[in-house]
C-alpha positions in Angstrom: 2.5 31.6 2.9 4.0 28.7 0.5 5.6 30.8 -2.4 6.6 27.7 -4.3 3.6 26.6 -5.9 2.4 29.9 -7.4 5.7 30.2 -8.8 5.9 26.7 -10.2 2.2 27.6 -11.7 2.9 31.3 -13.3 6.6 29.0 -14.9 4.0 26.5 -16.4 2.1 29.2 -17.6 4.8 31.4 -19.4 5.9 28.3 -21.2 2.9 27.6 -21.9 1.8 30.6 -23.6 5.3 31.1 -25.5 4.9 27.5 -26.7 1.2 28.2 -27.7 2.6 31.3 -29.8 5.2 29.9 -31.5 3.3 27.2 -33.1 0.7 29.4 -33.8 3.1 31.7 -35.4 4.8 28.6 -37.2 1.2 27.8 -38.5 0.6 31.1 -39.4 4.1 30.9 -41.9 3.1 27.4 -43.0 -0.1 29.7 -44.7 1.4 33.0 -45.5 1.0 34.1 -49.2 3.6 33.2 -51.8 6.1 35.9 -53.0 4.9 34.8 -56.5 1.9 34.6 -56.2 -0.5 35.9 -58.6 -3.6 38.0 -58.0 -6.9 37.2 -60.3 -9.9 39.0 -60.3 -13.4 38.1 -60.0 -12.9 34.7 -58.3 -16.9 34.1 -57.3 -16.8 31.5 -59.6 -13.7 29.6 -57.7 -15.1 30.1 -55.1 -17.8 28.1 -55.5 -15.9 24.9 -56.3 -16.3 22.1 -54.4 -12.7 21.3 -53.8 -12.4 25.4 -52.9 -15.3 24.9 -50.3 -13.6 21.7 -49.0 -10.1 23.2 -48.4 -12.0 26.6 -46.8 -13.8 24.4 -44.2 -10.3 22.2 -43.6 -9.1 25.8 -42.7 -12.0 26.8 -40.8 -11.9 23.8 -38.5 -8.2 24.3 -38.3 -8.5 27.4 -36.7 -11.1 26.6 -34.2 -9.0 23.4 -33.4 -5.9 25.6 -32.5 -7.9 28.4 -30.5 -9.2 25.3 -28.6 -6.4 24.2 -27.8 -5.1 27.0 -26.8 -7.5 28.1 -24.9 -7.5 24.5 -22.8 -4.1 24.7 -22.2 -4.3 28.4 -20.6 -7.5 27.4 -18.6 -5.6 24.4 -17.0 -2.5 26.8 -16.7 -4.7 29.2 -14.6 -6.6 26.1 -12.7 -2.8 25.0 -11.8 -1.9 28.3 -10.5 -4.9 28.3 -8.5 -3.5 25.3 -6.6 -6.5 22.9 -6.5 -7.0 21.0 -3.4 -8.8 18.2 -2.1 -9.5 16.7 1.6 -8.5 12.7 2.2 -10.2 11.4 5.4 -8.9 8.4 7.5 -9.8 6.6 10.3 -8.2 3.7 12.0 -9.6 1.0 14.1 -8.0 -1.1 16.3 -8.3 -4.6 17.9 -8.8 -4.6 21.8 -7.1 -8.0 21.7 -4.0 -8.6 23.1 -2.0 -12.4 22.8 1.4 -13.6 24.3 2.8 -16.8 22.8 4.2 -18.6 25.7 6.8 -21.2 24.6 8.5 -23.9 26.8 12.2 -23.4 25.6 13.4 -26.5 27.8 15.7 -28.7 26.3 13.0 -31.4 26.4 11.0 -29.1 23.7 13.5 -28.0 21.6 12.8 -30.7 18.9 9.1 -29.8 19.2 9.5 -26.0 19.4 10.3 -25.5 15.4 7.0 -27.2 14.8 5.2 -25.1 17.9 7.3 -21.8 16.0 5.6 -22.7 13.0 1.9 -23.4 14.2 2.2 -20.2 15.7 3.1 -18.3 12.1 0.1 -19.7 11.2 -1.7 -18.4 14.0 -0.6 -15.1 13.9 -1.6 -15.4 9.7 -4.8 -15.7 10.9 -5.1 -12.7 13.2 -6.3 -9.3 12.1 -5.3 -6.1 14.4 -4.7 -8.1 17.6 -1.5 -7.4 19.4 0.9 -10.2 19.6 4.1 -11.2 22.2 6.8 -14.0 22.3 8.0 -15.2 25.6 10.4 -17.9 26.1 10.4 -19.5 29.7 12.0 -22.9 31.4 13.6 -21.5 34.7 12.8 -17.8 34.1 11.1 -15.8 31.3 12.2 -13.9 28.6 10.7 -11.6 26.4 12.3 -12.1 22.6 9.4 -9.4 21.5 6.9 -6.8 23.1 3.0 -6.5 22.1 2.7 -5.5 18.9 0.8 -5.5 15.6 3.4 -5.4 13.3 3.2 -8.7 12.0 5.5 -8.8 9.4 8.6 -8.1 12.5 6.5 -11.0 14.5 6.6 -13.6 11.0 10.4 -12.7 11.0 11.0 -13.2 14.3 9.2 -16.6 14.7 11.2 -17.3 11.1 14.4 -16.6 13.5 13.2 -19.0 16.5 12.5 -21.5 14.6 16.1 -21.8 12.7 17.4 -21.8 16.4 15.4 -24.2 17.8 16.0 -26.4 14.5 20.0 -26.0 15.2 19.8 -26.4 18.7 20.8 -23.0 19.5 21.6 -22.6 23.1 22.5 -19.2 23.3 18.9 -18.0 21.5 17.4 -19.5 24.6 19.6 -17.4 27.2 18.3 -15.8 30.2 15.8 -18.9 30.7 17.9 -20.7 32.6 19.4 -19.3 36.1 21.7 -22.3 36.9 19.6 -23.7 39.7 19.2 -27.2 37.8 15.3 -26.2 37.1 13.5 -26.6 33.8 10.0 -26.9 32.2 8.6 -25.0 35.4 5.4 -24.5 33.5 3.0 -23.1 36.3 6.0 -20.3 36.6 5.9 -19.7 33.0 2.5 -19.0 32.5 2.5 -16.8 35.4 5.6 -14.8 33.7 3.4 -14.7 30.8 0.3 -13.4 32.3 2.2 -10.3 33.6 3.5 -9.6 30.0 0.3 -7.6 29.5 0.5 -4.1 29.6 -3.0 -1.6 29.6 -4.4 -3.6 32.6 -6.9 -0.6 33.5 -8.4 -1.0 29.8 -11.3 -3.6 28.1 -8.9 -5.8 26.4 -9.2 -9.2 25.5 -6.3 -11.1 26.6 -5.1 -14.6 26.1 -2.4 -16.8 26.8 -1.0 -19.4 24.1 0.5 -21.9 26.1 3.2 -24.7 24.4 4.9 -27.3 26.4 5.8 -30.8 27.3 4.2 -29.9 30.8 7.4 -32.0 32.3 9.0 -29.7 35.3 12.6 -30.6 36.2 14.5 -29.4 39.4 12.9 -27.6 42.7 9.7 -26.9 42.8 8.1 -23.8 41.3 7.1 -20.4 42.8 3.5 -21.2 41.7 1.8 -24.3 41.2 -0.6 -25.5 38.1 -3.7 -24.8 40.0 -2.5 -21.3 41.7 -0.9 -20.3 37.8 -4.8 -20.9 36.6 -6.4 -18.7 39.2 -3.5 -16.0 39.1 -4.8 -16.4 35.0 -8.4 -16.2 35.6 -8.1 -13.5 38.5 -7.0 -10.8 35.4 -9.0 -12.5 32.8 -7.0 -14.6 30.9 -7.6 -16.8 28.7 -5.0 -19.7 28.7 -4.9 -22.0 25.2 -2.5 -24.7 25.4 -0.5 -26.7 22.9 0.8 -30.0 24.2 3.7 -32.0 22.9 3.0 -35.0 20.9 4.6 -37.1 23.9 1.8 -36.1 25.7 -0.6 -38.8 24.0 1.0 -41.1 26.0 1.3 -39.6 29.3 -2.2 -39.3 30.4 -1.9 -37.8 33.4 0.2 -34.8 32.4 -2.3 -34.2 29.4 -5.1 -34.1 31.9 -3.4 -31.5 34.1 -2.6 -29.1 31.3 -6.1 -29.7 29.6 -7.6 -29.0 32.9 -5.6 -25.6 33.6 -6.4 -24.3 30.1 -10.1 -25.0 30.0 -10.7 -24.1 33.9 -9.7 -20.2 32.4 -12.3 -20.7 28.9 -9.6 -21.8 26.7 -8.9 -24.7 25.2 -6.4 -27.9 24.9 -4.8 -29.5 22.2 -2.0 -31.3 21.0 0.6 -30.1 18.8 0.3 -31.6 15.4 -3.7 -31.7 15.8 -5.8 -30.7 12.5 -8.0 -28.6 14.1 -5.5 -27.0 16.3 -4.9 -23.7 15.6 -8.9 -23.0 14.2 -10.3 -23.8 17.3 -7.4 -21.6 19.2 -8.8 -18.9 16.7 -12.3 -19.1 17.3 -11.4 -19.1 21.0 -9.6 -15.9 20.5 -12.6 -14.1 18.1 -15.0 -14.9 20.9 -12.8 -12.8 23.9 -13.8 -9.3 22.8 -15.7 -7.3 19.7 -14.6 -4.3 21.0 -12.8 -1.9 18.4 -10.8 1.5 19.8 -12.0 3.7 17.0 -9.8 6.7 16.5 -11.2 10.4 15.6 -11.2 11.0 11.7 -8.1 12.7 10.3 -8.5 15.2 7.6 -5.4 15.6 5.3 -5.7 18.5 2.7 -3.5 17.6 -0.2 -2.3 18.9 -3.7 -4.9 17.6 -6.5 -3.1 19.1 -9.9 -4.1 16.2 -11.7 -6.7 17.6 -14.3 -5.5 21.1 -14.7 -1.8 19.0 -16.1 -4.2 16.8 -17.8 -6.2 20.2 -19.9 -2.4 21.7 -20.8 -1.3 18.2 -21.8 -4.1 18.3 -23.8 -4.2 21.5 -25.2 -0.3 21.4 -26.1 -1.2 18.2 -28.0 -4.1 19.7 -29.8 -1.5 22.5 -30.9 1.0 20.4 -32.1 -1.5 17.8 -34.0 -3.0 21.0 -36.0 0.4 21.9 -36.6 1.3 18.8 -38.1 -1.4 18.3 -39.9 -1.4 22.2 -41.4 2.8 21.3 -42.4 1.3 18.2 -44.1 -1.2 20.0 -46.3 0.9 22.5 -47.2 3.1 19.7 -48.5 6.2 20.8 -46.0 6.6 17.5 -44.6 6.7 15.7 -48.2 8.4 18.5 -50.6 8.2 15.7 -53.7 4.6 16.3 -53.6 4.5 20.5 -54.0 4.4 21.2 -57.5 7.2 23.1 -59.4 7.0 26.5 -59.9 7.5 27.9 -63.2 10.8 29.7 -63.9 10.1 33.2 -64.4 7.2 35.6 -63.7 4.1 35.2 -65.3 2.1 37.3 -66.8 -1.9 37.1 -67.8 -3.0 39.0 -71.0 -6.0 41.1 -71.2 -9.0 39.6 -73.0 -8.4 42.2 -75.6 -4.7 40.1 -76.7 -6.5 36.8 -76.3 -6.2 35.1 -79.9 -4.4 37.8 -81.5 
């Protein structure tokens, strides 16, 4: 059993109390009877003064406004050391969508791939619970980040490629080349980007953002174009592909690459397009509604809020009625107390009157 809480309650509470009674004993002085104070008989007639019946009643509410008080800060002492709970309930859902960017980090692209970096930031702006990858491929493919759907750590790191990329930064790019004077193998990299998926047994929606030049250099690949489409379409990927501007004017390498992404369901696009990244979004809501939905979690927490809130209360209460009892007794502003007279006093009988 927690000890600490009861504790910390029945601490609140003592002080409490003891601050309760001293400013009910301070209160209590404030309205003691003067030592010279003089005793007069048959006062009925006083005491049916206005002013009399107006200070009674200031004294009357006075009272009732510090046993309030007190009693509101004791109640919310007693609710504290009862340790009031309540019960939070969460529920998370994920996306069954899983995305690898797939970016060409030839030397060819390099100019182009701090604009691709950058068109994929705002892609991934755009995504909500959908698992996201990097790879970077020429010769051979590497993986700068894993699936995930922290997208903060993905904005960073596609903050980081681009500033490579921008300064020409060969060794960010290392690992994608093997020495075998082969580049751009794009068929190759889309296959190395295909296998990035992990969960294969599961329903997940899974595409493929493809940027490149679509310009292979050196030996041939390990897959072709057409083979890297089926191997694609054979796990149910969807390939999207961003071409390089350059490709405008090279027909027949646009037509391959626009034939190998929409042959899978995706689409084709070249980089720098208007509509570019909205239609590679759309492409992507359409793969899969599916949500993983996990069990509720209860959480039982602490709730002392209103108890603190009736002894902040009723301490308040106890000091405003103490103020206010210091100010009519004229404590807080002696100028205003009259002066006493020097001396006893002493009342005649009626019988000395006018003698």
């Amino acid at each position: 059993m927690d000890l600490k809480w009861p504790v910390l309650g029945l601490i609140v509470l003592v002080i409490t109390v003891v601050a309760a009674a001293a400013i009910v004993v301070l209160a209590a002085r404030v309205h003691r009877r003067p030592t010279d104070a003089v005793f007069v008989a048959h006062t009925a007639r006083l005491k049916r003064l206005p002013r009399f019946r107006e200070l009674a009643a200031q004294q009357r509410w006075l009272s009732w406004w510090q046993t309030a008080a007190i009693v509101l800060a004791v109640v919310g002492c007693i609710w504290l050391i009862a340790r009031p709970q309540t019960t939070d309930i969460t529920q998370n859902r994920y996306s069954t969508r899983d995305i690898v960017l797939c970016l060409d980090a030839s030397t060819s692209m390099f100019d182009e791939d701090t604009q691709v970096t950058q068109a994929y930031s705002e892609l991934v702006s755009g995504l909500n619970g959908e698992r996201v990858s990097l790879v970077l491929w020429s010769d051979a493919a590497v993986t700068v980040f894993p699936l995930t759907d922290d997208y903060g750590w993905v904005q960073d790191e596609l903050a980081r490629a681009g500033r490579a990329f921008a300064l020409g930064d060969q060794e960010y790019v290392a690992g994608t080349y093997l020495g075998k004077e082969r580049a751009s193998l794009i068929s190759d990299g889309i296959v190395s980007c295909v296998k990035r998926f992990d969960l294969t047994n599961s329903e997940r929606g899974r595409a493929v953002i493809v940027a490149s030049d679509n310009d292979p250099q050196g030996g041939p690949p390990v897959y072709s174009l057409p083979e890297a489409t089926e191997f694609a379409k054979e796990r149910d990927v969807r390939l999207y592909g961003i071409g390089s501007a350059d490709l405008s004017f090279q027909e027949d390498k646009r037509a391959t690459f626009d034939k190998a992404m929409t042959e899978t369901g995706g689409t084709f696009s070249l980089l720098g397009d208007s509509n570019s990244i909205d239609s590679i979004l759309a492409g992507i809501d359409r793969l899969s509604e599916d949500e993983v939905v996990e069990p509720p979690k209860y959480q039982i927490r602490d709730a002392p809020g209103w108890p603190i809130v009736l002894i902040v209360v009723g301490v308040l209460m106890l000091a405003a009625g103490w103020v206010y009892a210091l100010v009519r007794s004229g404590r807080l502003n002696p100028g205003s107390r009259p002066t006493p007279q020097a001396g006893p006093q002493q009342i005649r009988p009626p019988s000395e009157v006018g003698r």
